[in-house]
Structure formats: C-alpha cells, structure tokens
C-alpha positions in Angstrom: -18.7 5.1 -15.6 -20.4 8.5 -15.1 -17.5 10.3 -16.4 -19.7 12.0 -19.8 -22.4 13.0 -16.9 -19.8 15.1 -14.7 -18.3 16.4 -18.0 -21.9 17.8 -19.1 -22.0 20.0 -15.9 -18.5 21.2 -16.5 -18.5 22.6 -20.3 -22.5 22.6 -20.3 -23.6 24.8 -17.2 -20.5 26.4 -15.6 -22.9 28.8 -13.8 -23.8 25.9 -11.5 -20.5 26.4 -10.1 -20.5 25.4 -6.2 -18.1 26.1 -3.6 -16.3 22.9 -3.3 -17.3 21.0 -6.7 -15.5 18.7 -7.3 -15.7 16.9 -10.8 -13.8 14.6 -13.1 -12.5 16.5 -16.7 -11.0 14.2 -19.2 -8.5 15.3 -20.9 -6.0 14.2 -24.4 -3.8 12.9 -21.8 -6.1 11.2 -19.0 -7.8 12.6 -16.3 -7.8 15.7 -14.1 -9.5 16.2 -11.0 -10.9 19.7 -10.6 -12.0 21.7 -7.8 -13.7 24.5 -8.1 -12.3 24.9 -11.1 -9.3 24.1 -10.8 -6.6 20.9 -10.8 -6.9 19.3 -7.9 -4.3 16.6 -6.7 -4.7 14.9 -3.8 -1.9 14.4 -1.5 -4.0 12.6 1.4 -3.5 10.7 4.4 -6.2 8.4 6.0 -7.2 9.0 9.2 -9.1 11.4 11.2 -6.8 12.7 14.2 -4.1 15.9 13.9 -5.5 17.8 11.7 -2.7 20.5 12.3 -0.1 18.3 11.4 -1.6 17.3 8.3 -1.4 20.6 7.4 2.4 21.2 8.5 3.4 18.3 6.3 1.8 19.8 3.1 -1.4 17.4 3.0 -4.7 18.4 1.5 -6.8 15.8 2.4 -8.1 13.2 4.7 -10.2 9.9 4.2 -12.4 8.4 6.9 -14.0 4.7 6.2 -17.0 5.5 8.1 -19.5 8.6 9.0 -19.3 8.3 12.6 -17.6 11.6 13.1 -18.5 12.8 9.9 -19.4 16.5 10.9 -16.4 17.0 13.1 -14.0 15.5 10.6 -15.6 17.9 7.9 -15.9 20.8 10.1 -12.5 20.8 11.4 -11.4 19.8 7.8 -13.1 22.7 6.3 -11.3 24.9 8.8 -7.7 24.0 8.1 -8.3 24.1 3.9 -8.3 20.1 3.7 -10.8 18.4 1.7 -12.3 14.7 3.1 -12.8 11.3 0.9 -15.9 10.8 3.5 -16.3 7.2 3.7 -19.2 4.6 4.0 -18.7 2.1 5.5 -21.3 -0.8 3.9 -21.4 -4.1 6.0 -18.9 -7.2 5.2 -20.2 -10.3 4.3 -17.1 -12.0 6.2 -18.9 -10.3 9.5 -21.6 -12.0 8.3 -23.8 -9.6 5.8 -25.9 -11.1 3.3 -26.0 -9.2 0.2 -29.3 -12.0 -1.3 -31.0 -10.6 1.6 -32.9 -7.6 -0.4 -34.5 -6.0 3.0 -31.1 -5.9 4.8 -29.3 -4.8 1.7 -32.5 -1.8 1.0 -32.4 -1.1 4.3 -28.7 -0.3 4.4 -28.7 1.8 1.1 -31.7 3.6 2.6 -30.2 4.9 5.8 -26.8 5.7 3.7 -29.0 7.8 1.4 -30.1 10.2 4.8 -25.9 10.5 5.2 -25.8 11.5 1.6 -28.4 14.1 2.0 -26.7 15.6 5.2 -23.6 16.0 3.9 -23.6 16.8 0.2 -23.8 20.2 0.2 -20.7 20.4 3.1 -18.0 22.8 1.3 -14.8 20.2 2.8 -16.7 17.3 0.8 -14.4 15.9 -2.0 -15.6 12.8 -3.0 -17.6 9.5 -1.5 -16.3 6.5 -0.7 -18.6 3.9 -1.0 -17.6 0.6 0.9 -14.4 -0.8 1.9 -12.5 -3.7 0.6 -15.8 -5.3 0.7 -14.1 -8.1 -1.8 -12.0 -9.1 0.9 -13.1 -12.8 2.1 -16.1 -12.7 0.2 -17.9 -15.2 -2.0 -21.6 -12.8 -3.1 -20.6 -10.7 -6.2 -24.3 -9.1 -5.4 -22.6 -7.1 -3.6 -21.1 -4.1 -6.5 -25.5 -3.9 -7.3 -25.2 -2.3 -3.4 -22.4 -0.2 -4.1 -24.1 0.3 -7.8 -27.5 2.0 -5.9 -26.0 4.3 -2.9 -23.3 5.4 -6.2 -26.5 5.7 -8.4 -28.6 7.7 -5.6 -25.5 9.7 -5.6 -25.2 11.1 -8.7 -28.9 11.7 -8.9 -28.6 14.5 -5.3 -25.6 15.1 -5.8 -23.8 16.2 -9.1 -20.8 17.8 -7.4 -18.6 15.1 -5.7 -17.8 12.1 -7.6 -18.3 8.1 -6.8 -15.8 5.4 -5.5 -15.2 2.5 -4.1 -12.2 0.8 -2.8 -11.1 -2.7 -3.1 -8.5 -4.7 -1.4 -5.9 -4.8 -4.1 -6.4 -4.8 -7.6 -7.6 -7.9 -9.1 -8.8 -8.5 -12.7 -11.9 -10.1 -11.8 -12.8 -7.1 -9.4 -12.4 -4.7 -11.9 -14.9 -6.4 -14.3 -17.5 -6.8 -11.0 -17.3 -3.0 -11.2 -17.5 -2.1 -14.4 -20.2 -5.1 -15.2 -22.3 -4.0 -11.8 -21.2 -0.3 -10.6 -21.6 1.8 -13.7 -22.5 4.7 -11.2 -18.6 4.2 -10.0 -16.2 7.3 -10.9 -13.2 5.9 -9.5 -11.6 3.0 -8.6 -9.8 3.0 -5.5 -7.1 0.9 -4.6 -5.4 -0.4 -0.7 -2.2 -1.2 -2.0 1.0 -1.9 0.1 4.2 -4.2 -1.2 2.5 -5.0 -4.7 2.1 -1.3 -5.5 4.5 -2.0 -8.3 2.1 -3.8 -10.2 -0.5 -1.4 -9.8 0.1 1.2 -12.4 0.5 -1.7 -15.5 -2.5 -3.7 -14.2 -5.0 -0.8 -14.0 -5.2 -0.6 -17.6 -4.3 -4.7 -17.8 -7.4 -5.5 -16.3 -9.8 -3.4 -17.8 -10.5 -0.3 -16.2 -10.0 2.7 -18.2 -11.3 5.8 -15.9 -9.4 7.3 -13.1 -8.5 5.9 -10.1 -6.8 6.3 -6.7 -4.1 4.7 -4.3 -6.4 4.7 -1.0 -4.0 3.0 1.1 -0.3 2.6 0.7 2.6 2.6 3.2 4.9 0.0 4.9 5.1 -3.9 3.4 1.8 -5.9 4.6 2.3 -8.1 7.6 0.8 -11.1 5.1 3.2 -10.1 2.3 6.6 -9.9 4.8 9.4 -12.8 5.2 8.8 -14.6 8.3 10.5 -16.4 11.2 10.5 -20.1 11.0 7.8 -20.4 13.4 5.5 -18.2 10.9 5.8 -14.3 12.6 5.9 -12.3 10.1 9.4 -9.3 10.8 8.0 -6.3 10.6 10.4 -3.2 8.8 11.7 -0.6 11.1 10.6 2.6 11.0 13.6 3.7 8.5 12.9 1.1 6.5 9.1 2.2 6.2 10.4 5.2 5.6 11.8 4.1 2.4 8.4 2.4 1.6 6.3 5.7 1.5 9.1 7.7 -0.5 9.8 4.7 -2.8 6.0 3.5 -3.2 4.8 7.5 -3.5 7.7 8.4 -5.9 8.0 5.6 -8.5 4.5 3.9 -8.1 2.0 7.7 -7.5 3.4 10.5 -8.6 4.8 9.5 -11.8 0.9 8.4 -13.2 -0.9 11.2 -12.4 -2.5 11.3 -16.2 -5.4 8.8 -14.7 -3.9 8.2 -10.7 -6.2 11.3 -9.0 -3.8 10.7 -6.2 -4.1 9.2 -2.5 -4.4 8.7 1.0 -1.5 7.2 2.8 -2.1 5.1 5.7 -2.6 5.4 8.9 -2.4 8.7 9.8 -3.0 8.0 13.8 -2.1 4.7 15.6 -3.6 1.1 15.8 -3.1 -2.8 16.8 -2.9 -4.5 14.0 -0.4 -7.2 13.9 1.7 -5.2 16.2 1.0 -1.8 18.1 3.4 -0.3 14.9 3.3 -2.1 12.1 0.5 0.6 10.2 0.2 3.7 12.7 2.2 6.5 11.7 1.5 7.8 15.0 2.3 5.7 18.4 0.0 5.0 20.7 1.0 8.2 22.6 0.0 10.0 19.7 4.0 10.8 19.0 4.8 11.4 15.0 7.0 8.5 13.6 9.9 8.6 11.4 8.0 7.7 7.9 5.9 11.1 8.4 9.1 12.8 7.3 9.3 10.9 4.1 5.6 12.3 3.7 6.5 15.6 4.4 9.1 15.7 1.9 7.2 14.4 -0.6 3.9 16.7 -0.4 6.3 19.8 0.6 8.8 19.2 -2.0 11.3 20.2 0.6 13.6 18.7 2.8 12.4 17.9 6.7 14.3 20.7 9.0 14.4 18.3 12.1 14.2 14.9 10.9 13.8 11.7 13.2 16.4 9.5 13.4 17.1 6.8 11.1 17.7 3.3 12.5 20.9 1.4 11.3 20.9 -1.7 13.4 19.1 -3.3 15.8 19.9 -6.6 17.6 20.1 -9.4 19.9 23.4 -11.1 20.7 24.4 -9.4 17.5 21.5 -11.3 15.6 19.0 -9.3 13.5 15.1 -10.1 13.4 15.9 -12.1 10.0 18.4 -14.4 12.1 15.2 -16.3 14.0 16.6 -15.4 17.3 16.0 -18.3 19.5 16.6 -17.1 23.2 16.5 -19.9 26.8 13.9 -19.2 29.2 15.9 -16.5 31.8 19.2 -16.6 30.2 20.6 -13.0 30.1 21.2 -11.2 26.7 22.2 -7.8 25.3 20.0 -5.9 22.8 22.0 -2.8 20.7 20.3 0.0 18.7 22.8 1.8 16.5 21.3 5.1 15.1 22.5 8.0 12.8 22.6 10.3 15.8 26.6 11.0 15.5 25.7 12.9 11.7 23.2 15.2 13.5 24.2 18.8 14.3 21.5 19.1 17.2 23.4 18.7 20.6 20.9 16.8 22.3 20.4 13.0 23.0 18.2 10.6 22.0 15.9 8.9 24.6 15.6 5.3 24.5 12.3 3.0 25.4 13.0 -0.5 25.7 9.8 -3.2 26.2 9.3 -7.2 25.6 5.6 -7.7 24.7 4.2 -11.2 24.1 3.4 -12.0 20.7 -0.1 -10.9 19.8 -2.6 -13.9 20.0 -5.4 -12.2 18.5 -4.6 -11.1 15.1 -7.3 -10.7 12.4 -7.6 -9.6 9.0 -8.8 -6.5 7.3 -7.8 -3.9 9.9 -10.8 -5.7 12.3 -9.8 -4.7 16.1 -7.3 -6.1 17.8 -6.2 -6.6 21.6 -2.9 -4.9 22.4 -0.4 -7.8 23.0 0.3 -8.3 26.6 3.8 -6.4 28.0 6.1 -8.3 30.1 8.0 -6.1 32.8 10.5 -6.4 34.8 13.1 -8.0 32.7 15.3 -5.4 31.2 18.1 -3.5 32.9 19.5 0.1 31.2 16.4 0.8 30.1 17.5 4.4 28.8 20.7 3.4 26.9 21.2 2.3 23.2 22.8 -0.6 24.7 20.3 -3.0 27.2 20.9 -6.2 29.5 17.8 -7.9 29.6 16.7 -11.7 30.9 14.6 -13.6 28.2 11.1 -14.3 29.7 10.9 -17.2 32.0 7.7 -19.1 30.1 8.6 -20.7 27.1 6.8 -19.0 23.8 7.0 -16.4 21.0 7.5 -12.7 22.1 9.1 -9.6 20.8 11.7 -6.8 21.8 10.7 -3.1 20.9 12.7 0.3 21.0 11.7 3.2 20.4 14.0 5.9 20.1 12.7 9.5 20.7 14.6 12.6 19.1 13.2 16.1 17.6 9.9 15.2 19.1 9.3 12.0 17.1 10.2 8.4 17.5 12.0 6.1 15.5 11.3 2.4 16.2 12.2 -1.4 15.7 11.3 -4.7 16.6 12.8 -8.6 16.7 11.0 -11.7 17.2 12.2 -14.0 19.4 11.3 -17.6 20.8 11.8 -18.4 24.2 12.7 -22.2 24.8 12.1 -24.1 27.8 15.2 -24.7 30.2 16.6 -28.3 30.2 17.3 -31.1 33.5 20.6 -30.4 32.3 20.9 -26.3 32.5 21.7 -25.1 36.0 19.2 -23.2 38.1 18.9 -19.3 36.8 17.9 -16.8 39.4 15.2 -14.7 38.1 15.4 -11.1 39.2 13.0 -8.7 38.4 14.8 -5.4 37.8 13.6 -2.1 38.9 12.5 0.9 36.3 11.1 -1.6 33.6 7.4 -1.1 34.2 6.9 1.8 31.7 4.0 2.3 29.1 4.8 5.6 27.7 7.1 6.9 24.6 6.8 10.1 26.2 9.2 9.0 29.6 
C-alpha cells in the first residue's frame, strides 16, 4: 500500500496542487477520495459511448479497460466534467500470456509505461487501472509482480492519480497475492454482480485494509442464474435488473463509503455476451434500457420524470421462463407481455418488438467477444401487439423469444427459453407458413 506516500503530498506540500489530483486521505473513519481538494465520490458507469447521458443521469465518471481511445474518451470526458478510471488492459494468461516469460512480461510493462507518460498529466485522469480480472482462469501468481512494476512506475511519474487493479470477485487468496506482490496497489477493485452481498464483510475478512472499489456491478451473472433443465441459464428482465442496480447500489455501495471510493456500473453501451441483453444497458440500437432509471435515481437523488416501463409478466402458453417451456417443432403458440402501462399518465402507447433468436452457440467467459445469436424470421404474427401468435421453429433445438417494449424513448425488455422438439410419425402434418412483417432488426421500428 502507498497510502503514507499520497498522504505525504497532501499535508506535506499542498503547493504542488495540480488540476485534477487526485489522492487518497485517511481519515478516523476510513478513507476519502479527494480531488483537488476536495471529496470526491465516484458515481461511475463503465463504458465509453454517451457521454451526454452520463451526464443527464447525475454520473461523474467513466472507466474504460483498455487505452485504445484513450485521448478521445479523456477529451470528451474532460469536456462534460467527468473524470475516467483509464484502464490497462495487461494480457491474460487464459489467451495464452506467459507471465515466466521475463521479455514478454518487460516488454509489456515497457510499452504501458509510454501510455503512462502520455496521459498523466490529462486534467479528466482520475485513477489507473491496471489489469483486468487477470485472476480469472489463471494458474501463474507471477502475475501481481506485473501489476506490482507498471503500479510501481506509477507512483514514481506520477504522484497525482492513485493505483488499482481489478479482480474477478473477491477471493481471500487474491487479496493476499496483492498485498504479498502489489505493494504499489492503492485500491482494490472489485467486478462484483449476484455475490455483491458478501462483498462489504469479506473486504476486511480477507485481509485487505485500504480502500477499494465496486468496478462492475449490475444484473445477476449468467453463471450465477437458475437455469432451464437443459442448462440455459434465464436471464432477469429488464425490471428485474432494475431492482439489481438499486438493491446492489443501495444496500451493498452506498452504505460503506468509509473505505468503498465508489464505482462503475456496468455496461454503459451494449454487447453479446450470453445474450445481446443480458449486461448492455444500452441495446444494440444504442436505445437507453429500463435499469438506467434506477441509476439515475440513485446518482440524482431524485425521481426519473419519464420512466420506462416496468415489465410484470411475460409468457408462453401462460408459462414463464422458470416453467422450462418445451414447445413442438411448428405448433402455433401465444406469447403475452403485461406491462405497467395502464398506471402511466402519458397518453401514448407502447411499441412492441417481438423476435425468436437461436440460442447463442458461441458463449465465452470473461466478456471475450461473442457472435450475435442467429435470428429466425418469419414465424410470428402481430408483431406490434402485447399479445403475439407465433409458430415454434420448424428444426428441433434450444432458442429464445425476446420483446422489447419501447416507451418514453427507452425499452424495456424480456426473454424465455424454449426447446423445440422434433414432431412424431404420430402428429399430423403442420403447414409451415412464413408470415409477412417478421423480418425486423431494429428497436427503433
């Protein structure tokens, strides 16, 4: 820990005051992080798109995971009063990074350190991020002595911003890697999702008696959800998410701000991972989803003006995604939405987007990229209504049925997986019809 070292240029030579500083004061109660003087809590989303709407939603900072747009992100940051957690992204040894390979390993920390140079001085800088759940998957401790150097290099340039690094969850024997290896490290940085609960005891549990902060948090994991009895994992609705943030942000962040610095919710822009929603808080279309409001009303304090709306059912034949809904190859079905729309004093209606996408056959861990999961038209009849018809696909396999449901300019969203058996000698002959108007890729229509 180089907490005594950013103390010393606090109390010891205030006149090195720079615009943007950023340093770590302890305190009788824990920790505050200050900012040019002042306490600075971070209320932070992670992502590098919308910087406008970051703004709008009371948000005061960003974090990237990598420096490929480092000067935009901190430009355009530095225009709008946000501060960035600018990431660096060191290699994986699941991709296949060998942390005993010193030339590799001086060679990374080397080109890192030209970064470091570049962007030190940049007045949107908050702190550095150095390395991302590089303990997932991995077997080489040797790698906290590369996170130790680039943090060490750090602090030797760059007195102003502190040091962290962000592992996947919080386990004991990761905290004493860190403290053993990364002495350089200012703050511990946690990706956190359905076992933020345990978070705020085990900190402290484990060993690790500086600051730290929540670097991802949102919706329930896809690994740590119920699943289907063919092994999908149900992914929560968007009003269901919604809970997640508020619940995870108000009992789990907020309330342990003595040594939490704050954090950075996730994903502030959209992605495949799992599903096309299961993380983004934007779709694909770049529409806002539901959850931002809980967000909003969090960082604001105040209650959301025009609020998405809030799923209350969703359903197949009147069987929810926990019912393991087991549909025959071209069989005809109804799907329902039931939404909150009746309580809502605006006057105008809800658009409705209804699409069966395969289930996604390339799914990967760590937020690794993902191919979109292929979309199977022509199958669903009322395509605008709360209410659809739809035939089940006529190949036997795992798929899902999505709505999205558009209102105040932001889109509310659920999804059910389904399996689709194989018709018998014994089931009559159905006549597949393709219906018309189903071929549509856009929220937006």
């Amino acid at each position: 820990m180089r907490i005594k070292t950013l103390l010393f240029f606090i109390f010891i030579f205030p006149a090195l005051n720079v615009y943007g500083q950023t340093l770590i004061q302890k305190n009788n109660n824990g920790y505050t992080l200050m900012r040019d003087g002042k306490p600075y809590y971070v209320k932070g989303v992670g992502g590098e798109v919308n910087f406008d709407k970051m703004v709008a939603i009371g948000a005061n900072s960003l974090r990237t995971w990598g420096i490929e747009n480092a000067q935009s992100v901190l430009d355009e940051a530095q225009k709008r009063g946000l501060t960035v957690m600018l990431g660096i992204w060191l290699q994986h040894e699941r991709h296949g990074f060998d942390y005993d390979n010193a030339e590799k390993v001086k060679a990374q920390c080397d080109y890192y350190k030209t970064i470091v140079d570049k962007y030190k001085n940049h007045p949107a800088l908050l702190l550095w991020g150095i390395g991302n759940e590089l303990d997932l998957d991995y077997t080489n401790p040797n790698v906290w002595y590369a996170v130790q150097d680039l943090a060490k290099y750090i602090h030797q340039v760059d007195p102003n911003h502190p040091t962290s690094t962000v592992t996947a969850g919080l386990d004991s024997l990761e905290v004493y890697y860190i403290k053993a290896r990364c002495p350089d490290i200012d703050i511990y940085c946690i990706n956190t999702y359905g076992d933020i609960p345990n978070v705020p005891g085990n900190v402290s549990k484990f060993g690790w008696s500086g600051p730290y902060m929540i670097t991802e948090w949102g919706p329930n994991g896809h690994w740590e959800s119920p699943q289907t009895n063919w092994g999908v994992s149900i992914e929560q609705t968007s009003t269901e998410k919604k809970s997640s943030y508020y619940n995870s942000y108000k009992n789990y962040i907020a309330p342990n701000k003595s040594t939490c610095l704050g954090s950075y919710a996730f994903l502030w822009g959209a992605k495949q991972e799992y599903t096309e929603t299961w993380y983004g808080l934007f779709t694909k279309d770049n529409m806002p989803t539901e959850p931002i409001d809980a967000l909003e009303n969090l960082f604001t304090e105040k209650n959301v003006t025009h609020p998405a709306l809030s799923i209350i059912k969703f359903s197949i034949d009147s069987k929810t995604a926990k019912d393991n809904v087991i549909l025959k190859a071209e069989e005809k079905y109804t799907a329902d939405v039931k939404t909150n729309f009746d309580s809502m004093p605006d006057s105008h209606k809800p658009k409705y987007f209804w699409r069966i996408l395969k289930e996604s056959s390339d799914k990967k861990s760590g937020g690794d990229v993902e191919k979109e999961a292929e979309q199977i038209t022509g199958l669903i009849k009322g395509r605008k209504d709360e209410n659809i018809n739809f035939r089940a696909p006529n190949q036997p396999g795992l798929y899902r049925l999505f709505v999205a449901v558009t209102f105040n300019n932001k889109v509310s969203y659920a999804n059910i997986p389904f399996k689709v058996t194989g018709r018998s000698t014994n089931d009559k002959q159905a006549k597949f019809i393709k219906l018309k108007y189903t071929d549509m890729n856009s929220f937006n229509r």
